[in-house]
PyMOL Python script that loads the backbone (N, CA, C, O; Angstrom):
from pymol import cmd

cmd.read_pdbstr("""\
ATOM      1  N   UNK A   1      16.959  -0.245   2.812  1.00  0.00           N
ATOM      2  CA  UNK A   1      16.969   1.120   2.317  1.00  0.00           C
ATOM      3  C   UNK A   1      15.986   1.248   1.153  1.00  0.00           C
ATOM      4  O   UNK A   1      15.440   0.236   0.715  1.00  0.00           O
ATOM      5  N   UNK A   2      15.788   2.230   0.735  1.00  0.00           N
ATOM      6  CA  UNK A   2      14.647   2.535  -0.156  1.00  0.00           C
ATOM      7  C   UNK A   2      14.780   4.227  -0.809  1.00  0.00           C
ATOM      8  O   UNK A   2      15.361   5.094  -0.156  1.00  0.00           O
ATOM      9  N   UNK A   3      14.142   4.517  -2.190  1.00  0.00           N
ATOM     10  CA  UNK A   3      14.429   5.657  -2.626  1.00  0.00           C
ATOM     11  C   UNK A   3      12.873   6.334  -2.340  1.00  0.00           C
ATOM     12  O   UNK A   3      11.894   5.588  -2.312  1.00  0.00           O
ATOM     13  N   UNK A   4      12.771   7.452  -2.181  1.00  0.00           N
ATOM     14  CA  UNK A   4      11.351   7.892  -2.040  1.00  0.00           C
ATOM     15  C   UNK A   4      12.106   9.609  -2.143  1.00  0.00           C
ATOM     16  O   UNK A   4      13.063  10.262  -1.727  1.00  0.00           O
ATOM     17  N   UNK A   5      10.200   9.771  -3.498  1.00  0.00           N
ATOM     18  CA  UNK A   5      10.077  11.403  -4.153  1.00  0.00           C
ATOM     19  C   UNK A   5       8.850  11.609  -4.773  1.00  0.00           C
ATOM     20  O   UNK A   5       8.155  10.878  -5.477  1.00  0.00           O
ATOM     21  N   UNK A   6       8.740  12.586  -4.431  1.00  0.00           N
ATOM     22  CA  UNK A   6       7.033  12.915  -4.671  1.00  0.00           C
ATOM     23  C   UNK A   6       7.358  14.218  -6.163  1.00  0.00           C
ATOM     24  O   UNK A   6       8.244  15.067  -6.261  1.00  0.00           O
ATOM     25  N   UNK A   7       6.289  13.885  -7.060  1.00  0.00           N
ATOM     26  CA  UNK A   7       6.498  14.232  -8.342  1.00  0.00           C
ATOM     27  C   UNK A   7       4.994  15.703  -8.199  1.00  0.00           C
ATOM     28  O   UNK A   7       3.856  15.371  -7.867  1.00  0.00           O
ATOM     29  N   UNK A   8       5.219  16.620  -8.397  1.00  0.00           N
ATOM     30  CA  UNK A   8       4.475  17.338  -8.367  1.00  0.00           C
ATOM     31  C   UNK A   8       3.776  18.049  -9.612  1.00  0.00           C
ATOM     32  O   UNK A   8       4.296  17.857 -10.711  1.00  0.00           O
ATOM     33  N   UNK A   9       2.824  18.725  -9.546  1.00  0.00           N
ATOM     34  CA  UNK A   9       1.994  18.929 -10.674  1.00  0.00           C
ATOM     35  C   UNK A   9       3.109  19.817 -11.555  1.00  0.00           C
ATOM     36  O   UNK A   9       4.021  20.446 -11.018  1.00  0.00           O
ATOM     37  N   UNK A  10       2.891  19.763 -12.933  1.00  0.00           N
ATOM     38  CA  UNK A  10       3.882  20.459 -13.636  1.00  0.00           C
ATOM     39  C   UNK A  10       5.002  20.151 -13.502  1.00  0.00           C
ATOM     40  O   UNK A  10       5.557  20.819 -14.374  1.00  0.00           O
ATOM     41  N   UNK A  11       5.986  19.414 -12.848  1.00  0.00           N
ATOM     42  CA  UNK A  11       7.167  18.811 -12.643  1.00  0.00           C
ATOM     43  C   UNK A  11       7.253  18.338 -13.872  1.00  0.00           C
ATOM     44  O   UNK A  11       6.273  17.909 -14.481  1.00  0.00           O
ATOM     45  N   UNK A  12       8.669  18.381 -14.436  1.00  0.00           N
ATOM     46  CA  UNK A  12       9.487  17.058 -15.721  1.00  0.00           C
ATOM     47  C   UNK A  12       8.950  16.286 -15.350  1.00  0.00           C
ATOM     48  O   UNK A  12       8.497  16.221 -14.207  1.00  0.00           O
ATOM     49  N   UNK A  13       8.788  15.031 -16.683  1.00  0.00           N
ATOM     50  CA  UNK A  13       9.190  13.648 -16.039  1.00  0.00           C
ATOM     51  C   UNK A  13      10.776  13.299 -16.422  1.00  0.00           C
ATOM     52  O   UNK A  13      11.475  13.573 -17.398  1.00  0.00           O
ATOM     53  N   UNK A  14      11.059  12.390 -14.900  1.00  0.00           N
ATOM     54  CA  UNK A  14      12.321  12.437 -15.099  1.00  0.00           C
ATOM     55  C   UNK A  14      12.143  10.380 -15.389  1.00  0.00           C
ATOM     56  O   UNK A  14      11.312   9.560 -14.997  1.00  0.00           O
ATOM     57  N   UNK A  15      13.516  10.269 -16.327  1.00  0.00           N
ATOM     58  CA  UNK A  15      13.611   8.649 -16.757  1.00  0.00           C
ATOM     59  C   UNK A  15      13.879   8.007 -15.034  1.00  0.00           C
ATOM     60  O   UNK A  15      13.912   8.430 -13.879  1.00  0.00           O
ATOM     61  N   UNK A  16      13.981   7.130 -15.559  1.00  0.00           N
ATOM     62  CA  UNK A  16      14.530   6.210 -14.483  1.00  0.00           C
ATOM     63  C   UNK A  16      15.714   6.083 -13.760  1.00  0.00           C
ATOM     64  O   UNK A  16      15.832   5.803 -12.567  1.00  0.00           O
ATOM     65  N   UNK A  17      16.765   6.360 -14.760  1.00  0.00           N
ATOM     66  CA  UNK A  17      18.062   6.584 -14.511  1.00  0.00           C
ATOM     67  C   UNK A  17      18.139   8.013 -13.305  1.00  0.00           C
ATOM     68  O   UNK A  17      18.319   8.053 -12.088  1.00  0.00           O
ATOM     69  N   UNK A  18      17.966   8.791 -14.075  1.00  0.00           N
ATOM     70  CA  UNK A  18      18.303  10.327 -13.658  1.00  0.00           C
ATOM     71  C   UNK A  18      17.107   9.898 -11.708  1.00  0.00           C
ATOM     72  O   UNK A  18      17.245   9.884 -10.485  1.00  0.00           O
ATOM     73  N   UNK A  19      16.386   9.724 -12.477  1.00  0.00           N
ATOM     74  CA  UNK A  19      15.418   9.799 -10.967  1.00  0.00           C
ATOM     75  C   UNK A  19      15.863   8.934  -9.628  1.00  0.00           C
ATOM     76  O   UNK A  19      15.344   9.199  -8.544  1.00  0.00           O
ATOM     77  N   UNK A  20      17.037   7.688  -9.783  1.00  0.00           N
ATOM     78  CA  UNK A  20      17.603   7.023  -9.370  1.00  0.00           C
ATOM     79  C   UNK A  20      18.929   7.917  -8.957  1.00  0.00           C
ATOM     80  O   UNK A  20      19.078   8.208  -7.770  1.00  0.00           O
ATOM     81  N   UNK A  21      19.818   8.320  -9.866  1.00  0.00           N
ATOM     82  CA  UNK A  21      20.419   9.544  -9.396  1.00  0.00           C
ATOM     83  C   UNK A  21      20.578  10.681  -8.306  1.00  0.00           C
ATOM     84  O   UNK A  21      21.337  10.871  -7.356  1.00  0.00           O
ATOM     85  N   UNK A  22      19.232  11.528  -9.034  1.00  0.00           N
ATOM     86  CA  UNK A  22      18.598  12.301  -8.240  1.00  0.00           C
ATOM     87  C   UNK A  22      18.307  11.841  -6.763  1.00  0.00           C
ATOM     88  O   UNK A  22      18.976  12.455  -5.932  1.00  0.00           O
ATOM     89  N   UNK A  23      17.627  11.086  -6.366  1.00  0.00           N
ATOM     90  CA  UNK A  23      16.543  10.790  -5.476  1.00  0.00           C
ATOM     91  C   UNK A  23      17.408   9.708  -4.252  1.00  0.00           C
ATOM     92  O   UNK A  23      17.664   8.505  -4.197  1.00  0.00           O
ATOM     93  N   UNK A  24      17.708  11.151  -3.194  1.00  0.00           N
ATOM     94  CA  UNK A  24      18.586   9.784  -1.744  1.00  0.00           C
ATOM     95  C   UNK A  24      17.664   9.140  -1.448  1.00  0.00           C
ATOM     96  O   UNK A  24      16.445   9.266  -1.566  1.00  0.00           O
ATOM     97  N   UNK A  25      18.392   8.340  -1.000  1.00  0.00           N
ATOM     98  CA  UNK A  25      18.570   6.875  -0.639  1.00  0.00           C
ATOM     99  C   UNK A  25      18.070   7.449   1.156  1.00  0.00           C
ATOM    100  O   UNK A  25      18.382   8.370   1.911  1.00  0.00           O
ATOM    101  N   UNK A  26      17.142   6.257   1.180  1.00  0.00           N
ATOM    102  CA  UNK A  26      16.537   6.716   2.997  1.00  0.00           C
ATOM    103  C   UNK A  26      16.908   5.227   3.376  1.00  0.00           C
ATOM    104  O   UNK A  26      16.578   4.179   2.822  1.00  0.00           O
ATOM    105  N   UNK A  27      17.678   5.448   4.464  1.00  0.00           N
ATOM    106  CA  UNK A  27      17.589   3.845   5.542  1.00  0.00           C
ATOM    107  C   UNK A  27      16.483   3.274   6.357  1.00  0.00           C
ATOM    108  O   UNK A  27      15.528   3.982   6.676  1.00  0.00           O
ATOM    109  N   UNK A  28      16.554   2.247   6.646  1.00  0.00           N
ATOM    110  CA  UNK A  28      15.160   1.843   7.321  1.00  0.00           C
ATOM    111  C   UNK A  28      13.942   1.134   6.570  1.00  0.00           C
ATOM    112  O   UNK A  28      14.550   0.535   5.684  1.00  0.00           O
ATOM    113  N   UNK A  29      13.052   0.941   6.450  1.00  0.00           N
ATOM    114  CA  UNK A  29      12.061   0.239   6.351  1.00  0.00           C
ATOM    115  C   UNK A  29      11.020   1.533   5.277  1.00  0.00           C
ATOM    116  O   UNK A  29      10.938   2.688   5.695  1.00  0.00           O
ATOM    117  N   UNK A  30      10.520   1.245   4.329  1.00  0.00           N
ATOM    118  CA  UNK A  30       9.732   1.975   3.532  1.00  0.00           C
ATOM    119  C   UNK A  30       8.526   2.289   4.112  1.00  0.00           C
ATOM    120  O   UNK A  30       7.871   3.304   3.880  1.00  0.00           O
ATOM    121  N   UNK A  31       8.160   1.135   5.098  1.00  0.00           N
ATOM    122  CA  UNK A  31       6.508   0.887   5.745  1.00  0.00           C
ATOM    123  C   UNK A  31       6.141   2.412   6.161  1.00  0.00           C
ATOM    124  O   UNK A  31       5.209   3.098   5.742  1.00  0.00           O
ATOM    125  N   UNK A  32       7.087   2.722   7.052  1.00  0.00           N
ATOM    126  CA  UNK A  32       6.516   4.679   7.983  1.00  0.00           C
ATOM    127  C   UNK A  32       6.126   5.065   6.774  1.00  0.00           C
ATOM    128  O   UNK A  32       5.046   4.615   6.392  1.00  0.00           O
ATOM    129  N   UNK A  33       6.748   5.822   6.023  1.00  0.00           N
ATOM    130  CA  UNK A  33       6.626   6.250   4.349  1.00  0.00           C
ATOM    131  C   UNK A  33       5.255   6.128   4.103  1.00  0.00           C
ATOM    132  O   UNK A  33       4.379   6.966   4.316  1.00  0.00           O
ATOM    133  N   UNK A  34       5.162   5.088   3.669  1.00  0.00           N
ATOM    134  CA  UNK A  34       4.377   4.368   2.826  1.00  0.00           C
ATOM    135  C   UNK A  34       2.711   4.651   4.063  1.00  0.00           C
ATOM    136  O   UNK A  34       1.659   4.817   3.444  1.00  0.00           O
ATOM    137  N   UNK A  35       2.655   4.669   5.025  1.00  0.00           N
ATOM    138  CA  UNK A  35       1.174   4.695   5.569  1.00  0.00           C
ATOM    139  C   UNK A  35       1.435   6.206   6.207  1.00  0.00           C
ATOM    140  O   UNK A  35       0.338   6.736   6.378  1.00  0.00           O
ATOM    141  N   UNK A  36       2.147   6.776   6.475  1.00  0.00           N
ATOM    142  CA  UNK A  36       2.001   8.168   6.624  1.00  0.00           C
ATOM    143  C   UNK A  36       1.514   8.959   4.727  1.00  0.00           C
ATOM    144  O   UNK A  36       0.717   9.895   4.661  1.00  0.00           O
ATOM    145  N   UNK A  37       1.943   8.559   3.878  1.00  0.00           N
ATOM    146  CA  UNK A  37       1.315   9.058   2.782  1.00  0.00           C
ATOM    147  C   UNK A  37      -0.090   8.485   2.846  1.00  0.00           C
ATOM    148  O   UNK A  37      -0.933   9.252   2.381  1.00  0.00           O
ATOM    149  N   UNK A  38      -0.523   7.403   3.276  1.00  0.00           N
ATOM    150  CA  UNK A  38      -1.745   6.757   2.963  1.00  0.00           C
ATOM    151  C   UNK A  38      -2.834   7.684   3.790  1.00  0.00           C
ATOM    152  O   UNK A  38      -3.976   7.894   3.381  1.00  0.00           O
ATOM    153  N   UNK A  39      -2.241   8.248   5.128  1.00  0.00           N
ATOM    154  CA  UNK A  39      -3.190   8.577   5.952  1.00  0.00           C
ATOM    155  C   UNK A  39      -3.287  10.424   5.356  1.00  0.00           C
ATOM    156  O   UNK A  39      -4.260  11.166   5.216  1.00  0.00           O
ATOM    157  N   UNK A  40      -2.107  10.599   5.174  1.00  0.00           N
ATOM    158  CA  UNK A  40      -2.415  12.073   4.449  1.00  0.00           C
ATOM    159  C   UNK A  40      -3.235  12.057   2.986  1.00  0.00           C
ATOM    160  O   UNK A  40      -3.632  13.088   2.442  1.00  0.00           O
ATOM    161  N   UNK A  41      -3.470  10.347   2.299  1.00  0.00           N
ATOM    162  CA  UNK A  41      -4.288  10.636   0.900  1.00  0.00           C
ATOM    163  C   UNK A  41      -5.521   9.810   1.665  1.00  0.00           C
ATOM    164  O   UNK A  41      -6.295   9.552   0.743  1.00  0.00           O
ATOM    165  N   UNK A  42      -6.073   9.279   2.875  1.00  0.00           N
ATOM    166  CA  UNK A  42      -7.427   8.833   2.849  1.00  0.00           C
ATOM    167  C   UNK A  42      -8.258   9.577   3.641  1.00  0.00           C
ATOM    168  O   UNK A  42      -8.013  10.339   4.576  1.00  0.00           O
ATOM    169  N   UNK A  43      -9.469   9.174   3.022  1.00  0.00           N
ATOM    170  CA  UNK A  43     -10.448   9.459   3.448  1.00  0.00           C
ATOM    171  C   UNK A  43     -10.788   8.607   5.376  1.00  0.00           C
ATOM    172  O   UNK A  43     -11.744   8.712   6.143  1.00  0.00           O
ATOM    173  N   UNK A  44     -10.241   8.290   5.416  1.00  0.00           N
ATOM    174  CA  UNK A  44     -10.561   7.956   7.169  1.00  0.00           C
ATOM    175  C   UNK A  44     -10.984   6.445   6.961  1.00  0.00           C
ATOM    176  O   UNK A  44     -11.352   6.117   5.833  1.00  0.00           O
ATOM    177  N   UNK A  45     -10.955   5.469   8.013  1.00  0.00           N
ATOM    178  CA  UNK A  45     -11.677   4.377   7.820  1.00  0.00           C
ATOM    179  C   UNK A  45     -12.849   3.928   7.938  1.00  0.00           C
ATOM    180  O   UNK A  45     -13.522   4.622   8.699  1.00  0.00           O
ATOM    181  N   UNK A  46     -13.522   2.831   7.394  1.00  0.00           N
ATOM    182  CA  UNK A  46     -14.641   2.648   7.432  1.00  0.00           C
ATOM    183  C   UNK A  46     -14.643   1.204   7.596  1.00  0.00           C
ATOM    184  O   UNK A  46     -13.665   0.456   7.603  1.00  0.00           O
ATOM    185  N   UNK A  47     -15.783   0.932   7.717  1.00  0.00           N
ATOM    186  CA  UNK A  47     -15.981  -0.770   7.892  1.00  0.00           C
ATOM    187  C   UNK A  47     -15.667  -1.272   6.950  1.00  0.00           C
ATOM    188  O   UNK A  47     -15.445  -0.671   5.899  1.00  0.00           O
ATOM    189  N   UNK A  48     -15.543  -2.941   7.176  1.00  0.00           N
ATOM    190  CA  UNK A  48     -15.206  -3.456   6.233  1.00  0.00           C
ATOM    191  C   UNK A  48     -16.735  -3.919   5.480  1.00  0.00           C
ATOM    192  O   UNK A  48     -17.719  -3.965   6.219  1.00  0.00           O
ATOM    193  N   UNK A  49     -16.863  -4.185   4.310  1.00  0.00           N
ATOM    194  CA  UNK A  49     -18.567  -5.170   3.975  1.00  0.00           C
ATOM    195  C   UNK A  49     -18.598  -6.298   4.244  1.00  0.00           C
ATOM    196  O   UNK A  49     -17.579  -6.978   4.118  1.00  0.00           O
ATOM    197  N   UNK A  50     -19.975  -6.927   4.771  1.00  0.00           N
ATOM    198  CA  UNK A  50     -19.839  -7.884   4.724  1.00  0.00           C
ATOM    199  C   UNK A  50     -19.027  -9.040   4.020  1.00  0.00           C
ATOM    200  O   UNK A  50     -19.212  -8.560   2.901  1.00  0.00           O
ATOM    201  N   UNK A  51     -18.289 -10.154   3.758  1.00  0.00           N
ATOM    202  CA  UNK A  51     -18.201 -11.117   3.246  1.00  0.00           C
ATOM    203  C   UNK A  51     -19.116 -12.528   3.252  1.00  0.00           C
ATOM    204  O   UNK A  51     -19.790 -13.157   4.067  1.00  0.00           O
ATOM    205  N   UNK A  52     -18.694 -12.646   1.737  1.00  0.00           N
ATOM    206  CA  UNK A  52     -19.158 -14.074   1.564  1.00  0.00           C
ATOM    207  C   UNK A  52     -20.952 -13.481   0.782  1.00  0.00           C
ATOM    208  O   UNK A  52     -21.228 -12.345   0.396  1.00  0.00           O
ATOM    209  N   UNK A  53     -21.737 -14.552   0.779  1.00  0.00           N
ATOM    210  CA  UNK A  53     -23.329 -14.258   0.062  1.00  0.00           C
ATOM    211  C   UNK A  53     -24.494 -15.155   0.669  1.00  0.00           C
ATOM    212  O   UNK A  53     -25.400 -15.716   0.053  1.00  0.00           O
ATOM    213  N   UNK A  54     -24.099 -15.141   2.767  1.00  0.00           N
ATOM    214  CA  UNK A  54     -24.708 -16.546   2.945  1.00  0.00           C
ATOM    215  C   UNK A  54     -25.946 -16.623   2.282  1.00  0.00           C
ATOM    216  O   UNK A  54     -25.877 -17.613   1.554  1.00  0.00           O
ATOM    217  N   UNK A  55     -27.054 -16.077   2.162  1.00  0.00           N
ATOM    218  CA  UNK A  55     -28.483 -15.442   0.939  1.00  0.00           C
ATOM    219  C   UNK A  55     -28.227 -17.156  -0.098  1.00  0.00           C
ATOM    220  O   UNK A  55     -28.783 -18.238   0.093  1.00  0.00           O
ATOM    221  N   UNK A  56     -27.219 -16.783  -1.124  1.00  0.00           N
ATOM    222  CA  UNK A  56     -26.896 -17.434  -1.860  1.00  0.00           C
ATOM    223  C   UNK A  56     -26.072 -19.397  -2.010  1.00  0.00           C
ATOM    224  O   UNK A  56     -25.830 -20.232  -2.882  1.00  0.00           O
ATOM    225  N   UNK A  57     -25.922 -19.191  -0.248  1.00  0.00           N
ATOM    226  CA  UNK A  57     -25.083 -20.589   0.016  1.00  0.00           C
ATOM    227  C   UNK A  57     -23.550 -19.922  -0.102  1.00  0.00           C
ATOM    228  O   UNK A  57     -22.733 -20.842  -0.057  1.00  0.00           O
ATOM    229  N   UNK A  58     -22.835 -18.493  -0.252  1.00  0.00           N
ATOM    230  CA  UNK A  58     -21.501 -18.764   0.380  1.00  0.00           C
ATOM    231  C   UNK A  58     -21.017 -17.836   1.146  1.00  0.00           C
ATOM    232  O   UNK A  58     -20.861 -16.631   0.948  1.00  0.00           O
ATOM    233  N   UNK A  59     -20.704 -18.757   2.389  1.00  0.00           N
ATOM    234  CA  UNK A  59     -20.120 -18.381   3.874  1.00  0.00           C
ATOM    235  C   UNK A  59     -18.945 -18.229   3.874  1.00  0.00           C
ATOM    236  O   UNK A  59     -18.236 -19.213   3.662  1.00  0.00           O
ATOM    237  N   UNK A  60     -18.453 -17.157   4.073  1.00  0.00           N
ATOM    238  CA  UNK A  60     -16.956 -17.085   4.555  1.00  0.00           C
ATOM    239  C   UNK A  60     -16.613 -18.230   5.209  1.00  0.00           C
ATOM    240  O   UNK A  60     -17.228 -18.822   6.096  1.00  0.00           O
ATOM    241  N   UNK A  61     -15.443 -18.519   4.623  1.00  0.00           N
ATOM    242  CA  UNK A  61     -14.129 -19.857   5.092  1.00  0.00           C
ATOM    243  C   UNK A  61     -13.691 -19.524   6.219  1.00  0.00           C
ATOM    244  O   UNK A  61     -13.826 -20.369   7.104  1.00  0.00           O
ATOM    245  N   UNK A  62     -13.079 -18.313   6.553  1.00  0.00           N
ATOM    246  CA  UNK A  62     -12.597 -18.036   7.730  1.00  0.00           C
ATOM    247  C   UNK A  62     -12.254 -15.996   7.601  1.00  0.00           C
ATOM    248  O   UNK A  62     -12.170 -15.209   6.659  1.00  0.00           O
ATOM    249  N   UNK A  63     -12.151 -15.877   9.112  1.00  0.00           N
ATOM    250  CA  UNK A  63     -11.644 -14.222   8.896  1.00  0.00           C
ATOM    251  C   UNK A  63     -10.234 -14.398   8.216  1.00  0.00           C
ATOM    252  O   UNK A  63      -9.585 -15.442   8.155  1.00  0.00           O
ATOM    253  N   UNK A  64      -9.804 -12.824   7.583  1.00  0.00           N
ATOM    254  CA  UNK A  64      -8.945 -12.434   7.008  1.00  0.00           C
ATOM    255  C   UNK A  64      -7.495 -12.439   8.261  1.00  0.00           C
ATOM    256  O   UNK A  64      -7.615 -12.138   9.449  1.00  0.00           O
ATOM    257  N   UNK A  65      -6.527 -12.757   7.745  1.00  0.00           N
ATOM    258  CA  UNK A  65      -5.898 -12.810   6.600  1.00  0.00           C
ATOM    259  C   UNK A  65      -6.157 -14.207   5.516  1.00  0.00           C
ATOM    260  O   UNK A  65      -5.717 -14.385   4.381  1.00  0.00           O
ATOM    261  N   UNK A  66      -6.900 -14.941   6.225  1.00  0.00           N
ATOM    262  CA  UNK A  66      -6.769 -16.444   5.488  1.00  0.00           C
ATOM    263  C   UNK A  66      -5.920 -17.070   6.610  1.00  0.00           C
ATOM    264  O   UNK A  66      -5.590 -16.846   7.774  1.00  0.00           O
ATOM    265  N   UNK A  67      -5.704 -18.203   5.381  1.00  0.00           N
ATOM    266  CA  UNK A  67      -5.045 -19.230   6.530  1.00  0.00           C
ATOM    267  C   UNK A  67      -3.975 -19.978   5.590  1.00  0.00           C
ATOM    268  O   UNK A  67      -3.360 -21.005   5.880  1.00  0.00           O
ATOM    269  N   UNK A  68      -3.891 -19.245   4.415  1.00  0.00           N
ATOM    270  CA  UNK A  68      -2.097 -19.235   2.913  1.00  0.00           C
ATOM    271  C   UNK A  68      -1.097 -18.485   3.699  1.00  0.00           C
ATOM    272  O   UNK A  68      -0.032 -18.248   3.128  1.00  0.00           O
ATOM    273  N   UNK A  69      -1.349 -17.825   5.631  1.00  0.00           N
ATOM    274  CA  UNK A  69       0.219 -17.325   5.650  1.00  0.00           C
ATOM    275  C   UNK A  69       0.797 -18.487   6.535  1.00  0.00           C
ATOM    276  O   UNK A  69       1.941 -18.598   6.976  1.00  0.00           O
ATOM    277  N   UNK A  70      -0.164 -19.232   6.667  1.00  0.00           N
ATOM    278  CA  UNK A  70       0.833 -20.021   8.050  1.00  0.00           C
ATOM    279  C   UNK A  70       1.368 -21.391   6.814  1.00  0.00           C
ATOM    280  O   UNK A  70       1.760 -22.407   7.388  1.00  0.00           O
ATOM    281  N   UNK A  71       1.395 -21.448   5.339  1.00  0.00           N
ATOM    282  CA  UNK A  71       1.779 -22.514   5.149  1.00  0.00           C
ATOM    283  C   UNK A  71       3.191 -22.587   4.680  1.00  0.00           C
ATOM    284  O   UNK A  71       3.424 -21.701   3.858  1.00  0.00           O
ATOM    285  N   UNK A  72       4.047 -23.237   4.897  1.00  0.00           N
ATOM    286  CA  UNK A  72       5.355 -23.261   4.839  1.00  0.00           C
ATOM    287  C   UNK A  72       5.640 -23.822   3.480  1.00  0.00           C
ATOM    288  O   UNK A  72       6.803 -23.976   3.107  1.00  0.00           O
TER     289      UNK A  72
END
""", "prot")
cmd.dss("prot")
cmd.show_as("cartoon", "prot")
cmd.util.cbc("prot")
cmd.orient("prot")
């Protein structure tokens, strides 16, 4: 579960407490939330830049994500 509220221009600020109060409680996973706001605040996607500086001697190690999620 997760709390989610959108604070609008001229709105109080409300403390922490009260805004905890205030603000139901949604079941489920924050993720929908969280990239449906992203896609209503971006600008659209774009490529990624190059990595690494081969020019300079450094080559990307490997594509993203890395290879720190598979270690136990």
């Amino acid at each position: 579960s997760y709390q989610l509220s959108v604070c609008r221009e001229g709105e109080r600020f409300l403390d922490a407490e009260t805004w905890k109060e205030r603000t139901p409680v949604c079941q489920g996973s924050w993720w929908p939330a969280w990239q449906q706001w992203l896609q209503q605040h971006s600008t659209g996607s774009q490529a990624a830049p190059p990595m690494g500086a081969p020019d300079k001697g450094y080559v990307p190690l490997c594509d993203a994500p890395g290879t720190y999620i598979y270690q136990q």
